[in-house]
N, C-alpha and C positions, 0 to 999 in steps of 0.2 A: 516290379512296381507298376501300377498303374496309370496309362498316359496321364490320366484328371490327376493324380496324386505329384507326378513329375512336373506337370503343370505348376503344380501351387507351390513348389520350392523354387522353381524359376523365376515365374512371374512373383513382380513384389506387390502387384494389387490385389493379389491373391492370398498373399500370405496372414495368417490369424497372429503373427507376434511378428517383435521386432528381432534383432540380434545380438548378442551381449554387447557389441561395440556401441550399441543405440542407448543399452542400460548404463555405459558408463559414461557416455557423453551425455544424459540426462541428470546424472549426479552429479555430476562438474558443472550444469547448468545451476543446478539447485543449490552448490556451492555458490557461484557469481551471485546468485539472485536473496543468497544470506550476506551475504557480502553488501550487494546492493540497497537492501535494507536495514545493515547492523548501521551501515554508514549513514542512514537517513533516521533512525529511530531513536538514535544515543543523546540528538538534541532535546528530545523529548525529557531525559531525564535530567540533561546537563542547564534544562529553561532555565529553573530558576538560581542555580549561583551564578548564569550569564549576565538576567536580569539584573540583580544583584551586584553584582563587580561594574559593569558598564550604565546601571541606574535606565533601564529600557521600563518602557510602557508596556502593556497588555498587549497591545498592539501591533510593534515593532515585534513582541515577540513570536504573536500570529505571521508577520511578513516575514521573520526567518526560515519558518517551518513554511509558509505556503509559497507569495508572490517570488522572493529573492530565490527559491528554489525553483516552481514550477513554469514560469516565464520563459526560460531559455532553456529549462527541459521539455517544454513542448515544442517551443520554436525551431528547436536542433531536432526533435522526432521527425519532421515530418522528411527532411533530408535522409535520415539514418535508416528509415523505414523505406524510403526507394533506394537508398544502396544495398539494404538488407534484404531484397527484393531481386536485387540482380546482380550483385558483387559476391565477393568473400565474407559470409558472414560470421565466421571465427576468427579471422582478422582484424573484424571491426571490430567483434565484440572484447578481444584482447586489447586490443588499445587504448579503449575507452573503459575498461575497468582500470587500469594503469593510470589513466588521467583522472578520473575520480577519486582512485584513493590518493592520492597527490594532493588533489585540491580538501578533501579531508582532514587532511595532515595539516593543513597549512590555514584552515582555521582555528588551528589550536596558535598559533603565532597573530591571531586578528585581536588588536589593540581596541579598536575603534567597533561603533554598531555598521559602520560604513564599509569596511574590511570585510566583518563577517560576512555582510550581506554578498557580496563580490565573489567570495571565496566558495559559498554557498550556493550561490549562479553557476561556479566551476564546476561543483558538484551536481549539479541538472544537467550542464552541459556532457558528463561523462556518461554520466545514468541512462541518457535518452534514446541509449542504442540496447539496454538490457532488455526490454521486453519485445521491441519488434524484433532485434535478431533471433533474442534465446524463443518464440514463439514459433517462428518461420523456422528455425531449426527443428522442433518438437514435432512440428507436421512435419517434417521428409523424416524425421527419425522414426516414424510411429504409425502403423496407419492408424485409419479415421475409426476402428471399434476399440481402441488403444490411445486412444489421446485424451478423453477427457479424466481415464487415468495418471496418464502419464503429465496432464496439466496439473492434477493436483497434487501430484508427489512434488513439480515444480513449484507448486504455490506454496508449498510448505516456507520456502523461503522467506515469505512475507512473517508471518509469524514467530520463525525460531532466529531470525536473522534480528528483529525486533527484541526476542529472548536473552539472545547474545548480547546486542544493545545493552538494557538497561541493568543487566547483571552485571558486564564490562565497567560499564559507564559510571555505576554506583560504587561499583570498590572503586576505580581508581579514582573516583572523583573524593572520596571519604580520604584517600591515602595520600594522594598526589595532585589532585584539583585537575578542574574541569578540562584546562589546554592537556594536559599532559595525556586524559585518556581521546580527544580525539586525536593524538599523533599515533596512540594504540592501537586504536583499531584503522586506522589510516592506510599505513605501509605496510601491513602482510599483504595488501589487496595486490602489489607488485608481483610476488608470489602465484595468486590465483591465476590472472594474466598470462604470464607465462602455463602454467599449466593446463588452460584452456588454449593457448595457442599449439600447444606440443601435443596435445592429448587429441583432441578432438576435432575429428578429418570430416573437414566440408562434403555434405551429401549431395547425391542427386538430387535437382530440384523436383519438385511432385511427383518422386519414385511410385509413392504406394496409392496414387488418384487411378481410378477405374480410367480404362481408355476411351470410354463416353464422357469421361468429363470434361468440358471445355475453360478453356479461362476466359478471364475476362478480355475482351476488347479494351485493344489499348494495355492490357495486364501490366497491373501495378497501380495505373495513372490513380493519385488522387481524389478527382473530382468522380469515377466511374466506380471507385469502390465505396464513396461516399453515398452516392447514388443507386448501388446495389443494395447497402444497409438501409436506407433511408425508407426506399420503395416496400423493405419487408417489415411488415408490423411485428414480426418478432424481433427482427434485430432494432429492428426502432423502439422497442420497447424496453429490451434489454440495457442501450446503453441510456435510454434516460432513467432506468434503475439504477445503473454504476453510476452514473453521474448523481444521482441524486443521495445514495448511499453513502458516495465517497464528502459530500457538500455537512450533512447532519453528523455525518461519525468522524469526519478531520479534528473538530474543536476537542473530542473526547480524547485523539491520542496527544497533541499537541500540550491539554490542560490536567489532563488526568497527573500527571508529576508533580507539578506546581501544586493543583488543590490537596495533593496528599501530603504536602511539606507546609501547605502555609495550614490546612484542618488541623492535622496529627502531628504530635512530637514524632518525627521518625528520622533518621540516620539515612544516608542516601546510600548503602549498601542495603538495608533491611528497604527500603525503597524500592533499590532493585531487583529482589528476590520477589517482593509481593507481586510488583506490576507482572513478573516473567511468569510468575506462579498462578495468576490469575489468568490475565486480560492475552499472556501472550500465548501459557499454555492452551488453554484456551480457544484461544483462534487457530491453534496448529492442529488441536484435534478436532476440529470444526472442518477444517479446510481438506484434510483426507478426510476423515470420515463420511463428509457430506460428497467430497468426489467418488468415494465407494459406492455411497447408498445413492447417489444418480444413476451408476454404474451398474447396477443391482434392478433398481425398479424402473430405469428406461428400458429394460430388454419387456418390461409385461404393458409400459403404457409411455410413449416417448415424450411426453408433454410433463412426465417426473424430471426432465430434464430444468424444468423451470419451477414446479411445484415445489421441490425440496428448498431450494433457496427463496422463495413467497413466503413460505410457512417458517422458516428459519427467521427471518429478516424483520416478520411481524413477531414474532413470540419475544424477541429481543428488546423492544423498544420498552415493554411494560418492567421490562428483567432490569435494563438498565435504569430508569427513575429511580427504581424499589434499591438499585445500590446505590446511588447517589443521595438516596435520601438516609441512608445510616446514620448514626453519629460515633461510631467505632471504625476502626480500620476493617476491622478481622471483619466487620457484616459488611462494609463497603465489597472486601476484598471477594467473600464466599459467593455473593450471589453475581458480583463481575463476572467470576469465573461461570458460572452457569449462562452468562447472559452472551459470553463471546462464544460457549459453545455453541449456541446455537445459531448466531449471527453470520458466521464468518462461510457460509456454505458455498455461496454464490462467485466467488468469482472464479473458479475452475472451468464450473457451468456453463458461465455468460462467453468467459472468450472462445470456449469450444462451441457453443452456438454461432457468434461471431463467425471462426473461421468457418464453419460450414456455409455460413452462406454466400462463401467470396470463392474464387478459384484459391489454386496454391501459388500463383505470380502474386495474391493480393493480400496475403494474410498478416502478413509485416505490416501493411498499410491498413488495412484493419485493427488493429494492435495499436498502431501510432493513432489514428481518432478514436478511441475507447480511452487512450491513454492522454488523448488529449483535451476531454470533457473531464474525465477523471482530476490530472492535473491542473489544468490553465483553472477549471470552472470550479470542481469541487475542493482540491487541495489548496488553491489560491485564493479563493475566497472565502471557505469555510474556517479556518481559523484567522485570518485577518477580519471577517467580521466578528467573529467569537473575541475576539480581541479587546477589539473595540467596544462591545459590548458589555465584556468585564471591566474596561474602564469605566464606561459612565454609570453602570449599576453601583463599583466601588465606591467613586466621585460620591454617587446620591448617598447612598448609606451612612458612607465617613460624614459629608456636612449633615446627614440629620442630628448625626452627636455633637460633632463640632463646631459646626455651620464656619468649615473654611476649607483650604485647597487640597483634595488629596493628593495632587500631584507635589505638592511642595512640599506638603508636610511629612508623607513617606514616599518621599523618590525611589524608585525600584519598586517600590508596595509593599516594601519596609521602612520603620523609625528608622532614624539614622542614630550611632552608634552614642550612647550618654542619653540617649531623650527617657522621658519617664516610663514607666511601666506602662499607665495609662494610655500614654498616647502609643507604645509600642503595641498593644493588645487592642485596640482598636484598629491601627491599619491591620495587623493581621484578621480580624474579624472584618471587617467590610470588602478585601482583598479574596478572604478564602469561601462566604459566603455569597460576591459575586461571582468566583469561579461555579461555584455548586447549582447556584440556578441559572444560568448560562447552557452547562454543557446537559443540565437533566432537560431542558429546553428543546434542545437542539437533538439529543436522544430521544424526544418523545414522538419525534417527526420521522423516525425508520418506518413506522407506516406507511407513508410516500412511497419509499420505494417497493415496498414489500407488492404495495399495488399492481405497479409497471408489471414486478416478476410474474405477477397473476393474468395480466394483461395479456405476458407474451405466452403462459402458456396457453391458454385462449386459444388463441392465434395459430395454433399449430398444429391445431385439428383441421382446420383449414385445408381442402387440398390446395399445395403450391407453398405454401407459407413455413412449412415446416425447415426449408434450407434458404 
């Protein structure tokens, strides 16, 4: 054998692949990270018989999905991101999937809107260690011509963990009501935990970084990888795409269940097959595919690293009004599904851009600020003001018929149970057509980000800017 060839099986900076041990500790990632979002996406389909049993506003239903979630899921990242940075980070990440699905479970026991909200804080509080650790893992498991592969086989999670969601969440809510399936999908997450703690053996940190690469000063610190992103116009560019992507497209997963139940007669099993069949497949073959085709067309021009998801992001936004403006399910549903394929490309991309431009001490903390414009700015406010929004749109529409309260007269955003026809078919009509121009609204503004993405490819012809 060849000294150069003896070389490249020693040295791991060297090496063109990872190791099977690397493959299946990415798959038990991608496990945690369905997990992490079947638990986060099944409120989506459970909105409105929550609504409905506890007589909640538009609003409050926006605070479940954004603020009572992402407040103390970003507040606890930025801890969990320097201990993911210099600790055990399959220890933390075991733990914290064990206390997530706990607190899961344990909103199916919440009486009150006060409860959920609490119980739903638990659940950020558990969550906030699943992307900076499972991230910071992916770099030592993978080198850098292998990762933004290997991020999008992990991003798949976001999508089929979603799938699971609302297929789970619609039988058993059809069969057994809403409490009963978040105790479902709740406690196997106990399960995953352990299997992530027994399976998958802590790596050397930045095994596969070239020995010219330096880390950051300070590595880790906060305010330095703040400052590393900030200073780079592509990374600066990137995360005000994530953040502005994740702000316009929150209200659509949050309201898409609701406006399908309050538009169309439908059954919340045939609910959940559509949403998974569209909007979820959809984003899952979005999310590898588009991580392939980076993977593909950055070897001829590396600024495809950002073009794929520009052009992805803008082709969506016209895709999305044109479903929203149907008045059938089946044409709602057809063109969703084309519109998530194409949407969903970008965020494989963005965090493998990201981590490049930070050492490997910093990329967990990288991960926690992406994750924290993402949550605090985009998830916490994009559906609490879509909320809100649906309320007063309702509010107007209902008194131009009625000229009286809609909040009194359909509590929840339904008649209450004896009222007339009349008045029952009007709060659903001012309820389901507030919902509809709302979130086509708020879809018509993926443009914004699509910009940034174009922005940063720009940017990275640039000598220096490209990491």
């Amino acid at each position: 054998m060849a000294v150069d060839e003896a070389a490249g099986l020693t040295d791991p900076s060297r090496r063109p692949y990872a190791t099977r041990s690397s493959w299946v500790a990415l798959y038990i990632l991608l496990l945690v990270y369905l997990l992490n979002n079947l638990d986060r996406f099944i409120l989506s389909i459970l909105a409105q018989p929550i609504k409905e049993e506890l007589q909640l506003a538009d609003w409050q239903l926006g605070l479940l999905t954004g603020f009572a979630f992402s407040l103390l899921y970003v507040v606890v990242g930025f801890p969990m991101a320097r201990l993911s940075d210099r600790g055990n980070r399959t220890l933390i990440l075991s733990l914290c999937v064990a206390f997530w699905s706990i607190m899961t479970a344990l909103c199916g026991l919440a009486t009150s809107f006060v409860q959920l909200c609490l119980f739903r804080a638990g659940v950020g509080v558990g969550e906030a260690a699943c992307l900076p650790a499972s991230h910071s893992l992916i770099s030592d498991l993978f080198p850098s011509e292998a990762r933004t592969r290997a991020m999008s086989i992990f991003g798949l999670g976001l999508p089929l963990g979603g799938f699971a969601g609302v297929v789970i969440g619609g039988f058993v809510m059809d069969h057994w009501g809403w409490r009963a399936a978040m105790l479902i999908v709740g406690l196997p997450g106990l399960l995953v935990a352990l299997l992530t703690w027994v399976v998958i053996k802590e790596p050397e940190r930045g095994r596969f970084e070239r020995a010219s690469t330096k880390p950051l000063p300070n590595a880790g610190s906060l305010i330095n990888v703040a400052m590393t992103l900030w200073k780079s116009p592509v990374a600066r560019n990137v995360i005000i795409a994530l953040t502005a992507a994740g702000l316009v497209g929150a209200p659509n997963v949050t309201f898409m269940g609701p406006y399908m139940i309050r538009r169309f007669e439908l059954g919340y099993t045939e609910l959940g097959v559509i949403i998974a069949l569209t909007f979820m497949l959809g984003s899952a073959i979005s999310t590898l595919g588009g991580g392939l085709i980076v993977h593909w067309a950055s070897r001829f021009d590396e600024r495809w690293i950002m073009w794929v998801p520009a052009i992805g992001v803008a082709l969506s936004a016209p895709l999305y009004v044109a479903a929203y403006a149907q008045t059938s399910w089946q044409g709602l549903a057809g063109i969703l599904f084309i519109a998530s394929v194409v949407n969903s490309t970008y965020l494989a991309p963005s965090y493998a851009m990201l981590h490049s431009a930070v050492g490997p001490n910093g990329r967990a903390t990288a991960s926690v600020i992406a994750s924290f414009c993402l949550s605090l700015i985009a998830m916490g406010f994009g559906p609490l003001l879509a909320g809100i929004g649906i309320d007063l749109v309702a509010a107007h529409l209902f008194g131009e018929l009625h000229q009286a309260s809609f909040s009194i007269l359909c509590p929840g955003g339904a008649a209450p149970d004896g009222s007339t026809k009349e008045l029952s078919n009007a709060c659903r009509l001012a309820s389901s057509q507030a919902t509809q121009w709302v979130i086509m609204a708020c879809l018509a503004a993926m443009i914004w980000p699509a910009w940034h993405f174009f922005l940063a490819a720009r940017n990275m012809k640039l000598p220096g800017n490209a990491e």
